[in-house]
C-alpha positions in Angstrom: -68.3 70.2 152.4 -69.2 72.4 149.6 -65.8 74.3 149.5 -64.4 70.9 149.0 -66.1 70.0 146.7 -65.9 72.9 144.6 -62.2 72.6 144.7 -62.5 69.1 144.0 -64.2 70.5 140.5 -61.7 73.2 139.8 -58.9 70.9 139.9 -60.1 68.1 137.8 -61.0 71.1 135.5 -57.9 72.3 135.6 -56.0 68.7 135.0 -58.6 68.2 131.6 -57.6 71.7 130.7 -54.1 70.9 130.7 -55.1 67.5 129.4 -56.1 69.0 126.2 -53.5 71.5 125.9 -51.1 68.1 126.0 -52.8 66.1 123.1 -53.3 69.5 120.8 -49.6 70.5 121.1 -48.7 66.3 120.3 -51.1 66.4 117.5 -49.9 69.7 116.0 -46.1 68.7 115.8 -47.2 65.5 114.1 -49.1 67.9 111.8 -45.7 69.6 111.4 -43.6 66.8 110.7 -45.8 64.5 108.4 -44.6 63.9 104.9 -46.1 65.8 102.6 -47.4 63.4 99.3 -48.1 64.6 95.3 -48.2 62.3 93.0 -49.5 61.5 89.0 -50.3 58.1 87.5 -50.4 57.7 84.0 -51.8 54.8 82.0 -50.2 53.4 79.0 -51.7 50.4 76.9 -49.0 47.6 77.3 -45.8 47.8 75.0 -46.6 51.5 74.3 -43.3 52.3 76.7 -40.8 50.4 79.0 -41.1 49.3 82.2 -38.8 51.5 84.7 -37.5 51.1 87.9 -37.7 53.5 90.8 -35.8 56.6 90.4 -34.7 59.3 93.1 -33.5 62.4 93.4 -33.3 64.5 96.2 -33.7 68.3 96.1 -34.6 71.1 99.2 -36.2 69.0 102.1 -38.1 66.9 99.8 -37.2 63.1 97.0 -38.9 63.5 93.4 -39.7 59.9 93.0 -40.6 57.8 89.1 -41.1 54.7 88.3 -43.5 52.5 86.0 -44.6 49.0 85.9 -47.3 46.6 83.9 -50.1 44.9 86.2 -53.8 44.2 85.1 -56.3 46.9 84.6 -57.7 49.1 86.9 -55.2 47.8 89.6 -53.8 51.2 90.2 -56.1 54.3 91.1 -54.8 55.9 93.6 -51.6 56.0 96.0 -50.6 57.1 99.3 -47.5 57.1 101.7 -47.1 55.9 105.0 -44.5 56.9 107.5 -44.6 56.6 111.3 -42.7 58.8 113.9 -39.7 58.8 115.6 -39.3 60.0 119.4 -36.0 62.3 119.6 -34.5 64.2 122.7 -34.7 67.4 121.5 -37.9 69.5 120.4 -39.6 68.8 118.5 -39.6 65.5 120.0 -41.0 63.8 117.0 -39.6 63.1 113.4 -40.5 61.5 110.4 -39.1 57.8 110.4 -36.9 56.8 107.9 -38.6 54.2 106.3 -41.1 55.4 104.0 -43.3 53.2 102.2 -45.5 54.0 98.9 -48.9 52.1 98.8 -50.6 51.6 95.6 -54.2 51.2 96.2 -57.2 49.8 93.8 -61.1 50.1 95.1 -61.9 47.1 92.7 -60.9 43.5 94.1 -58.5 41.4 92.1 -59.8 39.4 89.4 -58.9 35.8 88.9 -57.9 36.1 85.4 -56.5 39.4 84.3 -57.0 39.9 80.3 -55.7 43.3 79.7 -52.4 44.2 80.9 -51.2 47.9 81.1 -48.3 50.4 82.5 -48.4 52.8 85.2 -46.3 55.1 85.7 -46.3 57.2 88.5 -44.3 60.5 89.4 -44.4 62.4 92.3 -42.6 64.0 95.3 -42.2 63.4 98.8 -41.5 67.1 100.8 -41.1 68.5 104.5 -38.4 65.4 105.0 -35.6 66.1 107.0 -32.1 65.7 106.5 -30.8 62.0 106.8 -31.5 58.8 104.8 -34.4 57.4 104.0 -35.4 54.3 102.7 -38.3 54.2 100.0 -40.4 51.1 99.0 -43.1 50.8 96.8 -45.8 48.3 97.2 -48.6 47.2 94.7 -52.2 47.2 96.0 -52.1 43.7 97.1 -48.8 44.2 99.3 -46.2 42.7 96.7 -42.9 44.6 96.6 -42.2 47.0 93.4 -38.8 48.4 94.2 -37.2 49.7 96.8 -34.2 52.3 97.1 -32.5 54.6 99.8 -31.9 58.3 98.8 -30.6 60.7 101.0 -32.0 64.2 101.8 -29.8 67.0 102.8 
């Protein structure tokens, strides 16, 4: 009985072993692939400079992105990407999907009024993209659509 049940114990060892092995190897790749994101916003009080619309240019694996636009104060403090994955049949199993979407985030809620308008304009670059097309959109901190191009990366 106890032979049994130490084999019992070595096997399910063995299964969470391998388990774990699994996930860290899927989590790594996705490590691998992920987008990497730099970016700079500037303020400018408004009429100081024009509005412009989204600008690409792709260079070595990676899109150099600009664009500016006038919304109410302190509506733009920060900015992140997000990107999901893409199952493939050949290793590394996983890529970067091809729609990749720029979120403009705020930690202050929305006033009701805004009083003081300015423009932002942001510059950045998107790297460790592979070659093929890819769709870019921006989005404002309340989910309304800024501009949206496709660019592709060879």
């Amino acid at each position: 009985m106890e032979e049994k049940q130490k084999n019992t114990k070595t096997k399910i060892l063995i299964f969470s072993g391998i388990a774990v092995i699994l996930v860290s190897v899927v989590l790594f790749i996705f490590i691998i692939i992920k987008p990497k994101f730099t970016y700079d916003i500037k303020t400018f009080p408004e009429g100081e400079k024009e509005e412009q619309p989204l600008q690409l240019s792709a260079e070595n694996n990676s899109v150099k992105f600009s664009f500016s636009f006038t919304t109410g104060k302190d509506e733009v403090e920060m900015a992140f990407i997000q990107n999901s994955c893409e199952l493939k049949p050949q290793p590394l199993f996983l890529t970067a999907a091809s729609d990749i979407l720029i979120k403009l985030k705020s930690s202050k809620n929305r006033p009701e009024e805004i009083e003081e308008y300015f423009l932002y304009e942001i510059n950045g670059t998107i790297s460790n993209l592979y070659s093929k097309e890819y769709k870019i959109r921006v989005e404002d901190a309340y989910g309304n659509l800024i501009d949206e191009k496709v660019v592709t990366v060879n």
